[in-house]
C-alpha positions in Angstrom: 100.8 6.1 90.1 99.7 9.9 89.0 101.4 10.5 85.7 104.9 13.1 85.1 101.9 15.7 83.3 99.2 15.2 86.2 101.9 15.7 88.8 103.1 19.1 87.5 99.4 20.0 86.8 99.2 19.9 90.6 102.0 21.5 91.5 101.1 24.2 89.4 97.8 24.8 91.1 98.7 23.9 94.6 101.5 27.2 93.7 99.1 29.8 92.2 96.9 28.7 95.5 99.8 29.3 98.0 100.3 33.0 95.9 97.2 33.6 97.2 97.4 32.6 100.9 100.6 34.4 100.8 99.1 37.4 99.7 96.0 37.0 101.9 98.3 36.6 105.3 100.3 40.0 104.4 96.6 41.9 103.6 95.3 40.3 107.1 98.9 41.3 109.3 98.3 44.6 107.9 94.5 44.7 108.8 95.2 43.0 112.2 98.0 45.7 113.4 95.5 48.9 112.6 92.7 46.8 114.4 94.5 46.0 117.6 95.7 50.0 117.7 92.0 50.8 117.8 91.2 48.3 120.0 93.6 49.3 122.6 92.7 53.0 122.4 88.7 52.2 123.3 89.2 50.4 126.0 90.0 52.8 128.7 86.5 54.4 127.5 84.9 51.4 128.3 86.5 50.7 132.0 85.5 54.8 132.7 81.9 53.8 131.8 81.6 50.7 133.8 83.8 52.9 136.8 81.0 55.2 136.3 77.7 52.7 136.6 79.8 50.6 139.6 80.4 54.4 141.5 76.4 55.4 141.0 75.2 51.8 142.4 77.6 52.2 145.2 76.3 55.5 146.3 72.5 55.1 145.6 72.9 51.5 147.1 69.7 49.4 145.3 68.2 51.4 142.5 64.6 49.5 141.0 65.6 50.4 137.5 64.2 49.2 134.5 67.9 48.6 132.9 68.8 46.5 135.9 65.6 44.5 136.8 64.2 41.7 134.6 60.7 42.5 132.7 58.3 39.3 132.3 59.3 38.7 128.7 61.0 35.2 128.0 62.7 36.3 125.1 66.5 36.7 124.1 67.6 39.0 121.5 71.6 37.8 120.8 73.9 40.1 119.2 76.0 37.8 116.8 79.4 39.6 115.7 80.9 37.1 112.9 82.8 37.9 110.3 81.0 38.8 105.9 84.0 36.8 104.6 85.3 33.0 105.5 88.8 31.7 105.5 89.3 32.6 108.6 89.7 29.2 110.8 87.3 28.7 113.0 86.3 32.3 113.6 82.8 32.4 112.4 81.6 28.7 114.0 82.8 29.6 117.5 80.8 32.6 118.1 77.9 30.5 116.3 78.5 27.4 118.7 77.9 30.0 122.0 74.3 30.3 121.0 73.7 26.7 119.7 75.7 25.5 122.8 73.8 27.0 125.5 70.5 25.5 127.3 67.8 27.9 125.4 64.8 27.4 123.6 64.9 28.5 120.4 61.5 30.0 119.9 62.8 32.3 122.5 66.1 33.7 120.6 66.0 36.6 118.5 69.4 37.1 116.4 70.6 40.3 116.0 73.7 39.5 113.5 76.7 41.8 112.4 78.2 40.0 109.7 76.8 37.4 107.2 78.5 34.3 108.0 77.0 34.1 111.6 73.6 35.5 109.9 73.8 32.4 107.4 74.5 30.0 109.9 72.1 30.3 112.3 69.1 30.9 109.7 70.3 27.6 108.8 69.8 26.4 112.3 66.8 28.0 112.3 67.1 30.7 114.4 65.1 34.0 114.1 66.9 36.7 112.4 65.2 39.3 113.6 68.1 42.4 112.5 71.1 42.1 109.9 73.6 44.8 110.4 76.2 43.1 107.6 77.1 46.1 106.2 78.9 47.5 109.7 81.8 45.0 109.8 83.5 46.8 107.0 84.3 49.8 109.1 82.3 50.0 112.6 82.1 53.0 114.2 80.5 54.5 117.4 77.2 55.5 115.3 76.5 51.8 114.1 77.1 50.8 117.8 74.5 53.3 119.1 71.9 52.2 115.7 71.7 48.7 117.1 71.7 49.3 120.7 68.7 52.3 120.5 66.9 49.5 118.7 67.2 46.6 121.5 66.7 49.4 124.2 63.4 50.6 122.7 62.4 46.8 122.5 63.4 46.2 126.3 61.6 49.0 127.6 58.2 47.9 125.8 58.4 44.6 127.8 59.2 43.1 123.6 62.5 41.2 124.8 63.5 40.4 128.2 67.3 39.9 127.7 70.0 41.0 125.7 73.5 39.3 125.2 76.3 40.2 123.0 78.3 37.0 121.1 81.2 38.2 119.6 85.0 37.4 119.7 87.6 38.8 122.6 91.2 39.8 121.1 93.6 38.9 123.8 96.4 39.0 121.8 97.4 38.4 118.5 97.0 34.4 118.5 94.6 34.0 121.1 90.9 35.4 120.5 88.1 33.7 123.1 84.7 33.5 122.0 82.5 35.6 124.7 79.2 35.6 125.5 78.3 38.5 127.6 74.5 39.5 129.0 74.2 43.4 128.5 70.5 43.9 130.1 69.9 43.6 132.4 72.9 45.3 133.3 75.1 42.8 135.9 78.3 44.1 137.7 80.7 42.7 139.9 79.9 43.1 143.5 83.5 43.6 144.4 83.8 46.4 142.2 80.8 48.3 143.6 82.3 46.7 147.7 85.3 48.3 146.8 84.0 51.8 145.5 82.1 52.1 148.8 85.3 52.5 150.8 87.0 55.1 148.5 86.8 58.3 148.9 86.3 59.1 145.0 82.7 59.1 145.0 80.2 61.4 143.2 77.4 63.6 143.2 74.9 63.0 140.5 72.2 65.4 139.6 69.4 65.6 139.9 69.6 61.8 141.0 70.8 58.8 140.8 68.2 56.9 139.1 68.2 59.2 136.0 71.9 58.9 135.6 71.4 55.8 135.0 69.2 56.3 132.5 71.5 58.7 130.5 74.3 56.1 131.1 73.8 53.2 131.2 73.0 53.4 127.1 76.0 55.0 126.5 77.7 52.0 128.8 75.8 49.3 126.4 76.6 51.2 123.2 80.6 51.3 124.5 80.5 47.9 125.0 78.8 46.8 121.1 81.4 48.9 119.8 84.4 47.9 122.1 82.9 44.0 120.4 82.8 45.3 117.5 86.1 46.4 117.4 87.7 43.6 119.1 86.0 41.2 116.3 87.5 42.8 113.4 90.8 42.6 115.5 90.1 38.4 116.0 88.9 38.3 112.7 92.1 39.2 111.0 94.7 37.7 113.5 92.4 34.4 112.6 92.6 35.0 109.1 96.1 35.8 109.5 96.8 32.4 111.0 94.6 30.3 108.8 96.3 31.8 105.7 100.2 31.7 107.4 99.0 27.6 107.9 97.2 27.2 104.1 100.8 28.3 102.9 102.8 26.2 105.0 100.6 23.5 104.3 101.0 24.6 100.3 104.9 24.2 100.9 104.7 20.9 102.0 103.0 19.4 99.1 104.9 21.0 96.8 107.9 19.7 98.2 106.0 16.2 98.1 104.6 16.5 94.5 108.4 17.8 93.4 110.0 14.7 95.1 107.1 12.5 93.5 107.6 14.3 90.0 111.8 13.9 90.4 110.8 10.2 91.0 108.6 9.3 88.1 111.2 11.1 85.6 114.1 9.2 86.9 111.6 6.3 86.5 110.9 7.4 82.7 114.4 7.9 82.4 115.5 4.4 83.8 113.1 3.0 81.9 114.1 4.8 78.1 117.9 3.9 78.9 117.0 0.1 79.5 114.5 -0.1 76.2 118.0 1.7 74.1 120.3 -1.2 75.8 117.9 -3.7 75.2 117.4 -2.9 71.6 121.2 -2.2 70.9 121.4 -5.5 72.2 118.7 -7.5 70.2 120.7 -5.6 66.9 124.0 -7.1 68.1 
């Protein structure tokens, strides 16, 4: 049995640790409700966009445009969204286990990664790293959306990669975040949403043509959605940090509570044991 001195040594530590997690919940709740503001007031940007590429497709009908047909290149460029800082549950591993998880060749992957701890982990894997964009998890914005996706569009249209998917992490709400793989090029679209723009009479002209439009929007439709991920990973990111810490302390609690009732046990035991040597010695001078 751990001595009175080791005990309280514990306790001590397993406190100053549970300050911490304390602390690190508040910073994260803070974080999280700025993050899920922002998050909300992108989206209707994005679902204009993709109203916008559904409504050209349904009036031009098929379009043979580079953004929507495959090129011959067997190569995947992934952009990884993780987080530059751990304690955050299982946060960084699941957007890491999407790529690792899925049926692909490895000398065929290209990692694009926003954040270190998905960069570390699949250079570790030994995956390609072929772009680190670390420094844009600290505070995205539109601009380091539109960096990264000028970059993978330039390498698309030279025939350099043949697809591009975005692994990052969806904020439903604040305890449920899904990891998401999504294929950005070439651009896919529900059927039913283009079916249903067809019968409405909202449609538009676009000038001087359709296939142009595309052209002009479809980045902007890309970009929207790397910075819609990007935004809805640093919303997942804290919620997940949030949690992890708001367990860590409740965990903390618990053993302290079991190291106090260990610690109150092995003093009554030193005490039991003082008050029996005193009667036995009282005794022995009697």
């Amino acid at each position: 049995m751990a001595s009175m001195r080791d005990i309280k040594r514990r306790r001590t530590s397993i406190t100053s640790t549970q300050q911490i997690t304390k602390a690190m919940k508040l910073v994260s709740t803070v974080k999280l409700q700025k993050a899920k503001t922002h998050a909300e007031e992108t989206t209707p940007y994005f679902n204009h966009t993709y109203e916008t590429v559904c409504s050209i497709l349904a009036k031009a009908g098929t379009v043979n445009h580079p953004f929507l047909t495959s090129n011959d290149s067997s190569k995947k460029a992934i952009i990884t969204i993780t987080s530059n800082r751990g304690l955050a549950g299982g946060y960084n591993s699941n957007v890491v286990k999407l790529i690792t998880g899925e049926d692909w060749s490895r000398e065929d992957i290209q990692i694009y990664a926003i954040g270190k701890k998905g960069e570390e982990a699949l250079a570790h894997r030994l995956y390609t790293i072929a772009g680190t964009y670390n420094d844009v998890m600290e505070a995205p914005t539109y601009i380091d959306a539109k960096v990264v996706c000028d970059e993978l569009l330039k390498k698309y249209a030279s025939g350099e990669i043949g697809e591009i998917y975005l692994a990052y992490t969806h904020f439903k709400n604040t305890v449920v975040h899904v990891p998401t793989l999504l294929k950005l090029l070439p651009v896919e679209v529900d059927e039913s949403d283009i079916e249903g723009l067809k019968n409405s009479n909202l449609m538009m002209n676009f000038e001087p043509n359709e296939e142009e439009a595309l052209g002009l929007i479809i980045p902007k439709y890309i970009t929207s959605l790397i910075y819609g991920a990007l935004i809805e990973a640093v919303a997942s990111e804290n919620g997940a940090r949030m949690q992890a810490m708001d367990s860590a302390t409740s965990n903390a609690e618990d053993m302290i509570s079991d190291l106090t009732l260990k610690y109150n046990r092995a003093r009554q035991g030193s005490i039991t044991q003082e008050l029996t040597e005193i009667i036995a010695g009282a005794e022995a001078l009697a």
